[in-house]
MOPAC internal coordinates of N, CA, C and O (Angstrom, degrees):
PM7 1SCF
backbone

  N    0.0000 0     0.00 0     0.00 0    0    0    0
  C    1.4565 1     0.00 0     0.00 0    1    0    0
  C    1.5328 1   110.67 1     0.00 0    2    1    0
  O    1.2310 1   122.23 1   151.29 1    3    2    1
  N    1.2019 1   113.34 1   -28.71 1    3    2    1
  C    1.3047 1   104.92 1  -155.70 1    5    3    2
  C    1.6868 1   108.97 1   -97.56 1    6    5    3
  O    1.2310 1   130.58 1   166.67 1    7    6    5
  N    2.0577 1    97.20 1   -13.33 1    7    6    5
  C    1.8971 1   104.83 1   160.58 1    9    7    6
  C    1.3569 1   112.25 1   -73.63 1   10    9    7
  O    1.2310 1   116.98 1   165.15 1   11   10    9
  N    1.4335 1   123.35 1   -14.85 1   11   10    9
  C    1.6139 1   130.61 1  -179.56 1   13   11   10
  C    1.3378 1    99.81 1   -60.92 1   14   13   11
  O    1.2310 1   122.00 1   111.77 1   15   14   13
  N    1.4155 1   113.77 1   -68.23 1   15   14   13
  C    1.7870 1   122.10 1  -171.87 1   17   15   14
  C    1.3190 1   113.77 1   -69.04 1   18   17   15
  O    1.2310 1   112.77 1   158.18 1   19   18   17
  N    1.5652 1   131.26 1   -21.82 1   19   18   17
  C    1.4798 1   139.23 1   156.09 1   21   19   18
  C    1.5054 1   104.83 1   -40.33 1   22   21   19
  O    1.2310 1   116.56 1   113.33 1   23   22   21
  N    1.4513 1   124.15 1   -66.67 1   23   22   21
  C    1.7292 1    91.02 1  -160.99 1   25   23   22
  C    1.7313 1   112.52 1   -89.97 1   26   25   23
  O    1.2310 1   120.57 1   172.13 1   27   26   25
  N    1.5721 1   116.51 1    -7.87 1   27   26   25
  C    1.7439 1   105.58 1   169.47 1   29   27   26
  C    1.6185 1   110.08 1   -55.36 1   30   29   27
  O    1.2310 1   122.66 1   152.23 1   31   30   29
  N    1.5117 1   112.51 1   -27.77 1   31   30   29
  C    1.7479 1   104.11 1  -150.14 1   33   31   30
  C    1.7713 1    85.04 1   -90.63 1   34   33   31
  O    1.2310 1   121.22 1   149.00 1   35   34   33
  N    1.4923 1   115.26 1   -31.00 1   35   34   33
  C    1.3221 1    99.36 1  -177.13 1   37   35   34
  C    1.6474 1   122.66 1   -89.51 1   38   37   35
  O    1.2310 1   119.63 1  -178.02 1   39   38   37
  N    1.2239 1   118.30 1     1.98 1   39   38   37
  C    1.2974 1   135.16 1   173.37 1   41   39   38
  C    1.7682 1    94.68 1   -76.19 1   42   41   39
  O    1.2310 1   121.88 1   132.69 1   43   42   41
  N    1.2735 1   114.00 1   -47.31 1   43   42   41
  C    1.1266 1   125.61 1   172.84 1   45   43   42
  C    1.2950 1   137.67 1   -22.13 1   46   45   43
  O    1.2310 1   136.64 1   109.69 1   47   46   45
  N    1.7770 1    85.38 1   -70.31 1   47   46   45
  C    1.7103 1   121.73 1  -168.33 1   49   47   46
  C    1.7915 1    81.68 1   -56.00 1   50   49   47
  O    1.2310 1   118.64 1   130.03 1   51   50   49
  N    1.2180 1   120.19 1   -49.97 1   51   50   49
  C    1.5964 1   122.53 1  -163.46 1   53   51   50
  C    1.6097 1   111.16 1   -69.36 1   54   53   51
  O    1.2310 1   119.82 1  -176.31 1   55   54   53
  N    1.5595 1   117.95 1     3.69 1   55   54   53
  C    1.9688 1   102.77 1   168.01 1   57   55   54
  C    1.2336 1    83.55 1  -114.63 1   58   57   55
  O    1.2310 1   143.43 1     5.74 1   59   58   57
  N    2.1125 1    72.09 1  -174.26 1   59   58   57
  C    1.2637 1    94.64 1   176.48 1   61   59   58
  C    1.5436 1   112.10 1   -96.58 1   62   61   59
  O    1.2310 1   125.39 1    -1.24 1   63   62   61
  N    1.2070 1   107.25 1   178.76 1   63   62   61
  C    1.7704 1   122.75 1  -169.20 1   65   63   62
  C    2.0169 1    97.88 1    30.88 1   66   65   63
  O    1.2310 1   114.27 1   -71.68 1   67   66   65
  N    0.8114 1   128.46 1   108.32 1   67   66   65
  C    1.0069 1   141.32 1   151.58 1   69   67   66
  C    1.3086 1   127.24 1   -81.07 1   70   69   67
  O    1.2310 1   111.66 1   -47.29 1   71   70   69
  N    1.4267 1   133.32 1   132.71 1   71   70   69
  C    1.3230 1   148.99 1  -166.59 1   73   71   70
  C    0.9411 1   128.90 1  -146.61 1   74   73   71
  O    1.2310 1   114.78 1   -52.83 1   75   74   73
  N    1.8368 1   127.50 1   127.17 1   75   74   73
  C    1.2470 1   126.75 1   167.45 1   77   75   74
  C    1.3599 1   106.92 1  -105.03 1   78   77   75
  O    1.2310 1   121.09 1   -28.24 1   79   78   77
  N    1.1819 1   115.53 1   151.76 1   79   78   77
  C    1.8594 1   111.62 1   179.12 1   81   79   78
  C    1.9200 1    84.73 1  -137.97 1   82   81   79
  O    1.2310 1   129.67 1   -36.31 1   83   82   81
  N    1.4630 1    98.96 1   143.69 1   83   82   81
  C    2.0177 1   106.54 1   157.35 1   85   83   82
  C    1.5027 1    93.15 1  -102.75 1   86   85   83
  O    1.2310 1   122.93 1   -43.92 1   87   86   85
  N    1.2804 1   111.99 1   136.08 1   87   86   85
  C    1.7117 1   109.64 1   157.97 1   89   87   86
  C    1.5377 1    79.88 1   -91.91 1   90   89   87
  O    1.2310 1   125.69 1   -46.92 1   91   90   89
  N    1.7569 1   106.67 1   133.08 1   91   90   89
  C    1.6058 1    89.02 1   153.11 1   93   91   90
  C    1.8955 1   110.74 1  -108.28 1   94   93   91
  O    1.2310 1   115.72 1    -5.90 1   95   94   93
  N    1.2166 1   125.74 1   174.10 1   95   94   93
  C    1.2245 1   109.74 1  -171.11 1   97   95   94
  C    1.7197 1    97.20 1  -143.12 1   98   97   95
  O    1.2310 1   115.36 1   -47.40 1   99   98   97
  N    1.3689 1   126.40 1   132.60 1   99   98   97
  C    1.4447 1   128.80 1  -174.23 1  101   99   98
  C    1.4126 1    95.27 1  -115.17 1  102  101   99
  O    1.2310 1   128.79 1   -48.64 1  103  102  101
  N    1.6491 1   100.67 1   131.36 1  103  102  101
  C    1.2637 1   111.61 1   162.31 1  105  103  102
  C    1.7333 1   116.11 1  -148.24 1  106  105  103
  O    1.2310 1   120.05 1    17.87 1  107  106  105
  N    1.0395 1   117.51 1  -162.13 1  107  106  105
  C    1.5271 1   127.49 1   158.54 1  109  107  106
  C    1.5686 1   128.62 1   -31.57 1  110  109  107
  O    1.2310 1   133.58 1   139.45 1  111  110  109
  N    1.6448 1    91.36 1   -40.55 1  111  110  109
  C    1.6022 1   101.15 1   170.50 1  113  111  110
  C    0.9210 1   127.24 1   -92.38 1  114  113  111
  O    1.2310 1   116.14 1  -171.94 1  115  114  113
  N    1.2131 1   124.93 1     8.06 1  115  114  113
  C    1.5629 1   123.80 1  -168.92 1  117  115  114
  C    1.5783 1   104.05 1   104.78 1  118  117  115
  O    1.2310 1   123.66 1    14.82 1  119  118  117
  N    1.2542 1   110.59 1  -165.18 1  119  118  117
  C    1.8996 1   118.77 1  -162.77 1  121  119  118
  C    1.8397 1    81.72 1  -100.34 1  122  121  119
  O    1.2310 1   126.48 1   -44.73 1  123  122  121
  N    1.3975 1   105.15 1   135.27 1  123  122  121
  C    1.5152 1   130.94 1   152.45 1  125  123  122
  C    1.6449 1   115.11 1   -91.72 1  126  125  123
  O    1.2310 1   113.89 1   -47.87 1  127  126  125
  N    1.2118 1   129.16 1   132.13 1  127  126  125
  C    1.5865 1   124.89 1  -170.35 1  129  127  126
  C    1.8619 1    78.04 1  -126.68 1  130  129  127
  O    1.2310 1   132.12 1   -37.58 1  131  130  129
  N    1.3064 1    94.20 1   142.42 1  131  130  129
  C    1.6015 1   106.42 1   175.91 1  133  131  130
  C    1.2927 1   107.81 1  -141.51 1  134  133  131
  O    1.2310 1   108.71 1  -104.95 1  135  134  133
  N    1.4322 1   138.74 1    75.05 1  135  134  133
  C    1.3238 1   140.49 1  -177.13 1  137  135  134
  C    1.5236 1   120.40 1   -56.18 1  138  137  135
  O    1.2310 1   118.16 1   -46.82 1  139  138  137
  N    1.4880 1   121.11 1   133.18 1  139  138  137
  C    1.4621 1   112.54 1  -179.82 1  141  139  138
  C    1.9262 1    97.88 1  -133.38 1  142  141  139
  O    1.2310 1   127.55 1   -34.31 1  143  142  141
  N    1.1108 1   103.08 1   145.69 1  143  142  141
  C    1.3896 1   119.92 1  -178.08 1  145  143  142
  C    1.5070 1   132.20 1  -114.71 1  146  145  143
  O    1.2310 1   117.98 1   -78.79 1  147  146  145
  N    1.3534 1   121.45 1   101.21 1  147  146  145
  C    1.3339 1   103.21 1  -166.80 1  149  147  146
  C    1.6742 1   119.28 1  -132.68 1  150  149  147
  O    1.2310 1   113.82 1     5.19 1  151  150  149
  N    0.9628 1   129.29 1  -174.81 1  151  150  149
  C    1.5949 1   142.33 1  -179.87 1  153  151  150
  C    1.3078 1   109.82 1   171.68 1  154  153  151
  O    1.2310 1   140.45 1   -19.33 1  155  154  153
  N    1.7208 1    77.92 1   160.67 1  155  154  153
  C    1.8846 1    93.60 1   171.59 1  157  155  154
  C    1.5440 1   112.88 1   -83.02 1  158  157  155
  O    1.2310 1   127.08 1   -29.72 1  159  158  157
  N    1.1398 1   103.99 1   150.28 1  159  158  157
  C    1.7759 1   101.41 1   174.03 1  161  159  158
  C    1.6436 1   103.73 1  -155.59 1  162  161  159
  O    1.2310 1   121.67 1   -81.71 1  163  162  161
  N    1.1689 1   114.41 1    98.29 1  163  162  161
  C    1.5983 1   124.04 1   179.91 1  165  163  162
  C    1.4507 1    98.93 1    87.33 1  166  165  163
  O    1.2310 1   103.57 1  -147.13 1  167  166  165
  N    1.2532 1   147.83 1    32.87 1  167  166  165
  C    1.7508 1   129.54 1   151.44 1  169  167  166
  C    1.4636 1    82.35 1   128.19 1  170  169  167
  O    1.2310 1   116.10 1   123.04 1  171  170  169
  N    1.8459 1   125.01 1   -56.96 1  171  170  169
  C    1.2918 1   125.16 1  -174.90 1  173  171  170
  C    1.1724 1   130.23 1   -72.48 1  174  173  171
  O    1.2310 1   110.73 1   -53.72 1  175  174  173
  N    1.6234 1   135.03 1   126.28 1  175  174  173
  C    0.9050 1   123.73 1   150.25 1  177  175  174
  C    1.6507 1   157.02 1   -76.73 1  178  177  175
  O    1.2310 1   115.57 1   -58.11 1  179  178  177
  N    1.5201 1   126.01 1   121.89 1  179  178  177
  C    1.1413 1   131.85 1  -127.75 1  181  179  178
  C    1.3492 1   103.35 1  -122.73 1  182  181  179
  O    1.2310 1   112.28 1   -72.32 1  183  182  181
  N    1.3028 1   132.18 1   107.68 1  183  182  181
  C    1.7677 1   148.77 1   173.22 1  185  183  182
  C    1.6843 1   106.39 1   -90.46 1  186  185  183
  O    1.2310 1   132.59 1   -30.89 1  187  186  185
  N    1.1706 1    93.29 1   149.11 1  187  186  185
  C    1.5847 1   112.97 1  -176.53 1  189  187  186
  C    1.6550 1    96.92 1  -131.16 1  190  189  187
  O    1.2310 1   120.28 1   -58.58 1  191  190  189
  N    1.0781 1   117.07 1   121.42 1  191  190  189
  C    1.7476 1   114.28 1   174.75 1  193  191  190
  C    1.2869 1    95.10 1  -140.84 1  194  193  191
  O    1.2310 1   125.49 1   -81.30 1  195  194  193
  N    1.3929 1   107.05 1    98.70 1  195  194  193
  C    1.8740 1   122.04 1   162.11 1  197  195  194
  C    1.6285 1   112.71 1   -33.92 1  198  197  195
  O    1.2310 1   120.10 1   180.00 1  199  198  197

């Protein structure tokens, strides 16, 4: 798990404006946290949502 989250954060380190966002989401079951990760890299901007 922890080589999974190794190459988004270092793909990362390499744009620009870098971003973490939690969606969190409330329901019946309790709180869902859904992390998404993003930056620019060449003009485009690029999200990662596990």
């Amino acid at each position: 798990m922890k080589f999974w989250l190794l190459i988004p954060v270092l793909a990362l380190a390499a744009c620009k404006n870098p971003m973490l966002a939690t969606n969190l989401t409330f329901g019946t079951g309790g709180v869902e946290v859904n992390p998404t990760l993003s930056g620019e890299i060449g003009g485009a901007t690029v999200s990662i949502d596990p």
